[in-house]
FIPAVO-405558 format. One record per residue (C-alpha): x, z, y. Coordinates in steps of 0.001 Angstrom, whole numbers, padded with zeros to 6 digits, always signed. Layout:
BEGIN
XZY;...
***
This chain:
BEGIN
-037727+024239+014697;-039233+020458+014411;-042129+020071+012975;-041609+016080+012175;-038679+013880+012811;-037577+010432+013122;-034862+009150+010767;-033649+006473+012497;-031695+004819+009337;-031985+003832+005798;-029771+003796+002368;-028520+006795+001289;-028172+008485+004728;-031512+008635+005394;-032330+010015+001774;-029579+012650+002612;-031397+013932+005944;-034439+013854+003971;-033550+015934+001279;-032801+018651+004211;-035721+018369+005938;-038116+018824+002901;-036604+022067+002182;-036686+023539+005519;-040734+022200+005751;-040119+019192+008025;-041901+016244+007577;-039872+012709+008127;-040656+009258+009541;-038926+006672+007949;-038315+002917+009331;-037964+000356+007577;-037083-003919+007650;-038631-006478+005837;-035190-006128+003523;-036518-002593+002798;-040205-002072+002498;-039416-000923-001123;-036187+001080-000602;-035816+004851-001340;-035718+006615+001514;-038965+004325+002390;-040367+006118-001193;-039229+009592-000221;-040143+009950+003570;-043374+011480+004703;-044802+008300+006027;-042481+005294+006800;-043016+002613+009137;-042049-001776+009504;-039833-002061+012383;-038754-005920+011673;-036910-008403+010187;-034447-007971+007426;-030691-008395+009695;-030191-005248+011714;-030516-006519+015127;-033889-007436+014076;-034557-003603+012881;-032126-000677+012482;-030645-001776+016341;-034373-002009+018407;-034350+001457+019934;-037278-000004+021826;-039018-000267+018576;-037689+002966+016744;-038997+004858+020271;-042442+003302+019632;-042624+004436+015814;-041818+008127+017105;-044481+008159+019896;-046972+006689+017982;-046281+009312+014707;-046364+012155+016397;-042184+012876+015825;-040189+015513+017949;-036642+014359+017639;-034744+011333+016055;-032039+011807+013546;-029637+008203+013863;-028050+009200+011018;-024611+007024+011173;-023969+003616+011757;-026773+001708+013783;-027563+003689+016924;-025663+006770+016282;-023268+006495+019096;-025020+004602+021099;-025595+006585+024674;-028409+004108+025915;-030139+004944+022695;-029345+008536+023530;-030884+008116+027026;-033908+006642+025879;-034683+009047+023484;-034212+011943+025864;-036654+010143+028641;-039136+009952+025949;-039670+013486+026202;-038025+013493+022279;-034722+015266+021350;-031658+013479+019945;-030082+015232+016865;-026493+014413+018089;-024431+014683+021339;-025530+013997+024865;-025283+010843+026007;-022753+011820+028839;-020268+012907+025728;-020453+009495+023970;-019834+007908+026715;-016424+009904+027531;-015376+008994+023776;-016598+005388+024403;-012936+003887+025402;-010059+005017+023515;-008032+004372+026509;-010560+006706+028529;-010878+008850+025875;-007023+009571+025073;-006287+009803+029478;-009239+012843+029008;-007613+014365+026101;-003918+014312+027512;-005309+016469+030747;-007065+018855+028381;-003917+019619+026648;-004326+017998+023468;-001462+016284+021908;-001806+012350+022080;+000419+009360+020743;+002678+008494+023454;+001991+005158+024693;-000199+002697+027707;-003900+002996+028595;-003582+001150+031881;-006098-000588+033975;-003516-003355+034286;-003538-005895+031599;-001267-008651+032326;+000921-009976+029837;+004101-008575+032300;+003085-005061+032445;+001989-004814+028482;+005002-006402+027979;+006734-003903+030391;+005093-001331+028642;+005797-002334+025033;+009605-002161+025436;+009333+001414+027675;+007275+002774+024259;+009675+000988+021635;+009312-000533+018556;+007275-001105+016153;+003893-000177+018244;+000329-000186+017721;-001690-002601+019833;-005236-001468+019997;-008366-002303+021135;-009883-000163+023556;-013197-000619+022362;-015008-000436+018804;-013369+000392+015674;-013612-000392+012365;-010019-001607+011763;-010505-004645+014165;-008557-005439+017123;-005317-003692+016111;-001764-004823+015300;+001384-003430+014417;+004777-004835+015793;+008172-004607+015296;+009878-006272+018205;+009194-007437+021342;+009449-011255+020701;+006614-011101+018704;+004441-009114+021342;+002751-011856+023261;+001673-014100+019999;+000166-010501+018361;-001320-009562+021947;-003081-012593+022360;-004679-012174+018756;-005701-008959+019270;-007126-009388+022497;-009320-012465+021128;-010434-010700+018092;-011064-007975+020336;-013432-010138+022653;-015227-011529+019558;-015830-008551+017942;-016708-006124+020974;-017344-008021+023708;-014127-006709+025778;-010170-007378+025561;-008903-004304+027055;-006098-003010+024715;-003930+000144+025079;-000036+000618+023889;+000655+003332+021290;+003697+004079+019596;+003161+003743+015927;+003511+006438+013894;+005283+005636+010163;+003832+006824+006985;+000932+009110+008919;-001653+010857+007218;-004912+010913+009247;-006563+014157+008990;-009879+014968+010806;-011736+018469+011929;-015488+018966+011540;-016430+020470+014780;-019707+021664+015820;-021266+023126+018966;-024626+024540+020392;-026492+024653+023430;-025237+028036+023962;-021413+027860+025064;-020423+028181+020950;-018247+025801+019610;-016289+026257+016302;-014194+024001+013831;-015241+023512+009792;-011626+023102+008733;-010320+019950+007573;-011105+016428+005823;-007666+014246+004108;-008735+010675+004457;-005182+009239+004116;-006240+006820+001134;-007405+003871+003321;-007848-000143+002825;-007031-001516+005838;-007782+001214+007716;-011284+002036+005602;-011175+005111+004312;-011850+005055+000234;-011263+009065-001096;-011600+012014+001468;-010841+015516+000583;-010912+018703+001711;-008838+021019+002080;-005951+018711+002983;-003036+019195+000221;-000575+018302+003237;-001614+020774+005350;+000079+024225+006148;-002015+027237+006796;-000130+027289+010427;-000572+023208+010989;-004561+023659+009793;-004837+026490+012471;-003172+024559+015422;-005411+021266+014776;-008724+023455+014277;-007429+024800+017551;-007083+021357+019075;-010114+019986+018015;-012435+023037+019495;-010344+022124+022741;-010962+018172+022580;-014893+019258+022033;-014738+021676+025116;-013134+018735+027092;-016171+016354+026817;-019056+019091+026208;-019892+018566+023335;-023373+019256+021628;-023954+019609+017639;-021975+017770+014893;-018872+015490+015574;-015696+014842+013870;-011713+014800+016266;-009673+012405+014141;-005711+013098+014371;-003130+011018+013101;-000339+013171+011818;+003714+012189+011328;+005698+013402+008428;+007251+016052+009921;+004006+017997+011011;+003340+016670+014279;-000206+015445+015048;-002100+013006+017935;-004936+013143+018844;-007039+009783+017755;-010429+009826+018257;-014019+012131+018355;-016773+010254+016613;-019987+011143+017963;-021794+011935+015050;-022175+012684+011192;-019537+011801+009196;-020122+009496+006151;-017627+011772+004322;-019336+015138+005345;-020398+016363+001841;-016583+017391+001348;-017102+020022+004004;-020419+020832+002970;-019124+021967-000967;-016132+023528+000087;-017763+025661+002527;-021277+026257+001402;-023353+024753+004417;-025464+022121+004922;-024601+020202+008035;-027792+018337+008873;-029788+021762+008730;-027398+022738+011553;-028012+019245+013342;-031313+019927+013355;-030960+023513+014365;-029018+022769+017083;-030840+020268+018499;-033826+022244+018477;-032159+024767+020632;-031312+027630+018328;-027633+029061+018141;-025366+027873+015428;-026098+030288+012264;-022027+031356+012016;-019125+032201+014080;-015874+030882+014031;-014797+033885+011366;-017623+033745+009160;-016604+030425+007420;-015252+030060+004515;-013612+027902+002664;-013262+027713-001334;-012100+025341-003968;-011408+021764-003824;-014045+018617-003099;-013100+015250-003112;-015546+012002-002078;-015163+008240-003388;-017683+005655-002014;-019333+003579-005300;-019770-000107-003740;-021509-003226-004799;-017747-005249-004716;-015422-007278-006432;-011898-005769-005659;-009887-008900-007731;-011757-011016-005246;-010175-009333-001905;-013212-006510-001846;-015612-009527-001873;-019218-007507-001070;-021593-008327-003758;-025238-008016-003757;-028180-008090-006278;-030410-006582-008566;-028793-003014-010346;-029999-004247-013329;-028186-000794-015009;-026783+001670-013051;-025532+005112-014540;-024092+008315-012943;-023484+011553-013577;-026379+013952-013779;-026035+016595-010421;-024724+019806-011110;-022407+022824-009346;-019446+020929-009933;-021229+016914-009183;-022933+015864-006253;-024413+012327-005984;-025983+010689-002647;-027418+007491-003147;-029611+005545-001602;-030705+003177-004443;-031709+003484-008118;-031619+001467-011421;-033910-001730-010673;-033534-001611-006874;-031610-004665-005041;-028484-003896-002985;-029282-006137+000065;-027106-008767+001240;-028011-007641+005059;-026388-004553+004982;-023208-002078+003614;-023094-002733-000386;-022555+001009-000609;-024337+002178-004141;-023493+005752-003981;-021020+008423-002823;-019767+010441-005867;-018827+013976-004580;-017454+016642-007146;-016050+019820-006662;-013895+022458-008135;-011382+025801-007916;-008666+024157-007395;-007665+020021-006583;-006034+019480-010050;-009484+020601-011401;-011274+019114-008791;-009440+015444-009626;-010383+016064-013354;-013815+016874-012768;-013562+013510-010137;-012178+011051-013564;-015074+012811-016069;-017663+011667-012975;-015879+008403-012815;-016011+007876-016413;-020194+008063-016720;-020690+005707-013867;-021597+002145-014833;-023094-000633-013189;-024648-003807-014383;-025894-006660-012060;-023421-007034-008758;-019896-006078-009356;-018596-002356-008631;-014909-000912-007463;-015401+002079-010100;-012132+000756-011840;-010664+000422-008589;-011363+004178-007906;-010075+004811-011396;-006829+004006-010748;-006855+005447-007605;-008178+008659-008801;-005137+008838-011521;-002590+007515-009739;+000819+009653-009153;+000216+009117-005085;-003251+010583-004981;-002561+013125-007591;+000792+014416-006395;-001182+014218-002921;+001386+011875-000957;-000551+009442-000409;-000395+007886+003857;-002602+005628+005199;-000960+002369+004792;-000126+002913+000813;-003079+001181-000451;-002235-001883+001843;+001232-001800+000741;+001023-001377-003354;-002719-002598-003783;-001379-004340-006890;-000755-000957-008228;-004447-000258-008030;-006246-003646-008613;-006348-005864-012070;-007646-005356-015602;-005108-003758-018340;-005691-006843-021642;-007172-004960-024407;-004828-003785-027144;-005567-004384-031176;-006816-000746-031080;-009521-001621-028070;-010732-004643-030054;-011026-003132-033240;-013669-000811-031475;-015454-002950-029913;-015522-004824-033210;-016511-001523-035255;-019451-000987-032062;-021045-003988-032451;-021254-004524-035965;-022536-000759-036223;-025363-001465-033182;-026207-004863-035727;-026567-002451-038485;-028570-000296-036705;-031028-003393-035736;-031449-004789-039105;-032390-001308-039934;-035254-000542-037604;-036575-004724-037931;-036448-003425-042016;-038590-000441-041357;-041059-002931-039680;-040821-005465-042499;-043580-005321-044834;-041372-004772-047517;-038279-002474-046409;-036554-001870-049907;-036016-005448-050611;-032153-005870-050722;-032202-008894-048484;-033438-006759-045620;-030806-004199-045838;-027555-004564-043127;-024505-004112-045962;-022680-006871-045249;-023273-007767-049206;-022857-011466-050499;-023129-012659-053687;-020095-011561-055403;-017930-009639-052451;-019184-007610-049244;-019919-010699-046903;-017043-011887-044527;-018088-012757-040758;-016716-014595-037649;-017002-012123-034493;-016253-013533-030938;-015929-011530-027767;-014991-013013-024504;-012339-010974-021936;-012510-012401-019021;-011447-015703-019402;-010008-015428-022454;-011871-015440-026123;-010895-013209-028840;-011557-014501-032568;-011996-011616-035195;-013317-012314-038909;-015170-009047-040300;-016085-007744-043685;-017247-004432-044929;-020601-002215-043647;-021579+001633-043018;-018586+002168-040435;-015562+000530-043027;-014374-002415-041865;-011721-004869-042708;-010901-006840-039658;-008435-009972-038968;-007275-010355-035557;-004833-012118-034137;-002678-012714-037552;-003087-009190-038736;-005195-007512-040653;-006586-003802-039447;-008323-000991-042133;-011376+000843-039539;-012310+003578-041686;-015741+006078-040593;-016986+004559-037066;-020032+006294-035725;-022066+006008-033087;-022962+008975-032012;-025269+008605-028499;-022893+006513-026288;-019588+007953-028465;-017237+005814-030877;-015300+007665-033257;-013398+006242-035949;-009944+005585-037475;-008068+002487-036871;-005323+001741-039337;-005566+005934-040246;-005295+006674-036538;-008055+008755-035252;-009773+007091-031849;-012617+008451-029377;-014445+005830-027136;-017761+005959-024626;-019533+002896-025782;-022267+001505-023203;-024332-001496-023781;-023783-003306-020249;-026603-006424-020526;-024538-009070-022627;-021263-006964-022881;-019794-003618-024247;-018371-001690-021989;-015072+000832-024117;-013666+003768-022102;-010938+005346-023579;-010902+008767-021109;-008687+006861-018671;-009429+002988-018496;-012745+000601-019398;-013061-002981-020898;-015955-004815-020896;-016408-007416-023471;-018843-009934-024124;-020095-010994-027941;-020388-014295-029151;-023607-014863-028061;-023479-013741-024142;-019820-016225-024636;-021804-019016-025548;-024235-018513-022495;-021604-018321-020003;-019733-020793-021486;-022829-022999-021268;-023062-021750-017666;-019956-022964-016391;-019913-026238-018218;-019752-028705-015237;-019041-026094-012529;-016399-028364-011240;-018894-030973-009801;-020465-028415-007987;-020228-025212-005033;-022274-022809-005777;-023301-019825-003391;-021212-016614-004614;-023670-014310-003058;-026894-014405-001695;-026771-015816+002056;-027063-017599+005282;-025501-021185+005876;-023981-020999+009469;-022496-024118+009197;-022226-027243+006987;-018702-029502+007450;-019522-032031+004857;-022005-034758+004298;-023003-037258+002111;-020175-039763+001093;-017426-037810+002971;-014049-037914+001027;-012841-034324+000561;-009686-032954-001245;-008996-030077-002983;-009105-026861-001365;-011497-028130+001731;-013725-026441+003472;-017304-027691+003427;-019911-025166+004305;-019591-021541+005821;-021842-019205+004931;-022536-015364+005904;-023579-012727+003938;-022728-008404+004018;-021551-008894+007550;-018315-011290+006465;-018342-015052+006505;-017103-016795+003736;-015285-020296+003292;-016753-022606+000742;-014011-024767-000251;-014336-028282-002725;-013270-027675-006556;-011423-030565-006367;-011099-033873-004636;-013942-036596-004681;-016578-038214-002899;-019846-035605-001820;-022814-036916-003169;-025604-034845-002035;-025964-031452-000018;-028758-029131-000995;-028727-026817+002810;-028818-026624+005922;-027250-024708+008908;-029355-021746+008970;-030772-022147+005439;-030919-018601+003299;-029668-019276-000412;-029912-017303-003593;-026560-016248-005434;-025619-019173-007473;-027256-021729-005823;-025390-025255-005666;-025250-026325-002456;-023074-029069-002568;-022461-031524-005203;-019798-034316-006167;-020105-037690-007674;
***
């Protein structure tokens, strides 16, 4: 076994391998960019060393400069984690001529699985099933076109290269094939660098299931069962399970057969993951092998009792795999949502910024947190916003999505916005829970899971009955320091001269205010809202749990304190909602906003379209700006005459920065 390692990677990956390595009594190298000299996995390696700038190609992509770092420290083997290098067969190379030893596959693998059209020609001459469809050579608009109508309609046009969900459209007939092939082919080129595309017949309503394979050095190679990552944003996977509840145990034997054979094909070394799309009726294609650890692993690893980097490492260090093919197991249920740093009301905007809270569920059997930041750290604008992956696990999946809302329920973040009511709804809704769920659902019913339910009487009454409770509680304790805590005037009992003292409360939902007047103390409250009056009889706050009757009904809340707001959770849905005093600063904030663009993240400006005295209208573009690998448009308030411009092309802004403003 290795003695020291390389962990070529950061965020909560890198944490992950770490964790691993201490307990087996390896010692890790961690690298780091300017962006992360302070990050965890930085704090928690054995020694960690500056590789360069903060954007990756300055960093996390210099396998020149990674391969230095090991020489120099003394490591046996780098671990790429994912992402980055991890599939990249240069990288693989290099390593290898180093005289070091690659915890993944050999380059010559990769490099088989680096075309899908190569990839699927291999597959369909090892026998595994693949989508009928064109991975020609030829690419003129005749013979796609040729090939298009031999397929039928609608089809998949793909790029042969890269991944991520770029480069691919759907179509339906063939007069609209040219238009969509010429997009994809130039998004293609943009993104990748090539234009090849390949024909596949597309598949309706699939489910994409994928097989955990792993082989050794020593002619083993074995499957760990299955992963369901059918809940997907346009084509990002968002929950992954395991087992599949589609599966049969007869379908789950034929694909674990197909993926040991796709491995053979290309022979394969350590961890990887065959991807198969599969159609309603049962029948499965063969998609894609990624060449490495999965992001979703954990699934596998709590539903079969392994740890998969141990056996990376293992592996690559020459030893056998620990189990055979019949000595693993799989029990109960896990299921895996990714926590990000985004604003799903703004079309998944990334966000980025200081976690200025950030709670989650304490680890146990059943709760299994990876995360590569804590409370107070910054979630960098130069790389995935991912926060945390929130793994639970259970008997059985009804248990397993109950245990995944309770999880869902403790997590709160404060500073950047978060999708955890996105995952919410997803968690609870009939699709996912009755286990239907295909990978275009999300795309086509996103309203379904996006969007803020307005708070009822019974919401506002709590929050009411919260805050004038936590105001209780702080006249209290500033009594106790008084130098004279019995006077009357220090106590907080609402009392007034002559009646128990009536008081305005304001809270501010979203854009809307809500106007409440108060009277009463101790947890009994009268409250008039919204032309009726509303009896709240014995609130307490009892750690971060509301209970009291509303109008003699008996209510339960989780009360949280989220900077200026209160955040209610009612065991299914939140509400965050800001007093009067965080409503006057925001209101404050925005007072003029229309005069001026502001930055919505931190960022670079690529380009700026406007200048000073330029007539713009409504709606117009006038700077670009990048930021969490997206560009984003910058468009004028309103119309009017630009009268100054605060950056530059190039320029690196804070979030809320004006950039441009207008007479």
């Amino acid at each position: 076994m290795f003695e020291k390692i390389l962990i070529a990677n950061r965020g909560e990956i890198a944490c992950r391998i770490i964790r691993s390595c201490r307990r087996l009594g390896i010692r890790t190298v961690a690298v780091y960019s300017e962006a992360d000299a302070g990050a965890q996995h930085v704090r928690q390696a054995d020694e960690a060393w500056p590789i360069g700038g903060p954007r990756p190609a300055d960093s996390y992509l210099r396998g020149d400069a990674i391969l230095e770092v090991a020489i120099r420290s003394g490591a046996q083997a780098i671990h790429p984690g994912y992402g980055f290098l991890s599939e990249n067969a240069d990288f693989a190379d290099a390593v290898e001529a180093a005289g070091l030893a690659f915890i993944g596959p050999g380059a010559a693998s990769m490099r088989k699985m680096g075309s899908k059209a190569g990839a699927k020609e291999l597959m369909h001459a090892a026998g595994v099933p693949v989508v009928p469809g064109y991975t020609g050579q030829d690419q003129s608009l005749n013979t796609l076109s040729r090939e298009a109508a031999r397929i039928g309609f609608p089809l998949m046009i793909k790029a042969a290269h890269g991944g991520g969900g770029k480069g691919m459209r759907i179509v339906h007939r063939l007069d609209d094939f040219a238009a969509q092939l010429e997009s994809c082919q130039r998004e293609a080129a943009n993104a990748f660098g090539k234009d090849r595309v390949l024909l596949e017949r597309y598949i309706g309503s699939p489910r994409h299931i994928e097989i955990q394979v792993f082989a050794d050095r020593h002619g083993n190679t074995l499957h760990l069962n299955e992963r369901e990552c059918s809940a997907q944003r346009r084509y990002q996977k968002v929950l992954e399970e395991a087992p599949s509840p589609f599966l049969t145990p007869e379908l789950r034997q034929q694909m674990g057969d197909a993926a040991v054979q796709a491995a053979r094909a290309i022979d394969y070394v350590n961890a990887g993951t065959v991807e198969f799309i599969v159609a309603p009726d049962g029948t499965f294609y063969f998609m894609e092998i990624n060449t490495r650890l999965q992001v979703e692993h954990p699934v596998t690893e709590m539903t079969t009792g392994l740890d998969l980097v141990e056996w990376q490492l293992r592996v690559a260090a020459g030893e056998p795999m620990p189990l055979g093919q019949a000595q693993i197991a799989q029990r109960g249920h896990a299921i895996e949502v990714r926590l990000y740093a985004e604003d799903p009301e703004a079309g998944f905007l990334p966000g980025s910024g200081k976690l200025e809270q950030l709670d989650l569920p304490a680890p146990d059997a059943h709760v299994r947190i990876d995360a590569g930041v804590v409370q107070g750290d910054t979630v960098s604008i130069f790389y995935d916003p991912m926060i945390a992956k929130l793994i639970v696990w259970d008997e059985d999946r009804p248990r397993a999505l109950a245990r995944l809302a309770d999880a869902l329920r403790q997590c709160d973040v404060v500073g950047p916005k978060s999708n955890i009511a996105f995952l919410e709804r997803l968690a609870r809704h009939p699709a996912v829970v009755e286990g239907r769920i295909d990978t275009g659902y999300l795309d086509r019913h996103l309203d379904e899971f996006i969007g803020v339910t307005e708070p009822d009487a019974a919401v506002v009454m709590a929050a009411a009955a919260a805050h004038l409770l936590m105001q209780e509680a702080q006249a209290r304790a500033d009594a106790q320091a008084n130098s004279d805590p019995g006077s009357p005037w220090a106590l907080a009992d609402g009392w007034r001269l002559g009646h128990a003292g009536r008081r305005p409360l304001v809270f501010l939902f979203r854009e809307h205010t809500l106007s409440l007047q108060a009277q009463g103390h101790a947890g009994d409250y009268r409250i008039d809202f919204d032309g009726h009056t509303h009896e709240v009889h014995q609130a307490k706050l009892t750690g971060d749990v509301l209970s009291l009757r509303i109008d003699q009904q008996a209510r339960r809340y989780q009360v949280r304190p989220q900077g200026d707001r209160l955040c209610l959770h009612d065991g299914q849905q939140r509400w965050s909602l800001a007093p009067v005093a965080a409503y006057r600063r925001a209101a404050s904030a925005d007072a003029g906003s229309d005069d001026r663009v502001r930055a919505p993240m931190p960022g670079r400006v690529v380009v700026v379209k406007a200048k000073v005295g330029d007539t713009v209208s409504a709606g117009q573009e006038l700077l670009v700006m990048e930021a969490m690998k997206m560009e984003l448009a910058l468009k004028a308030p309103r119309a009017g005459v630009v009268k100054e411009t605060r950056a530059a092309s190039g320029d690196f802004v804070d979030a809320d920065s004006v950039l441009v403003t207008l007479e």
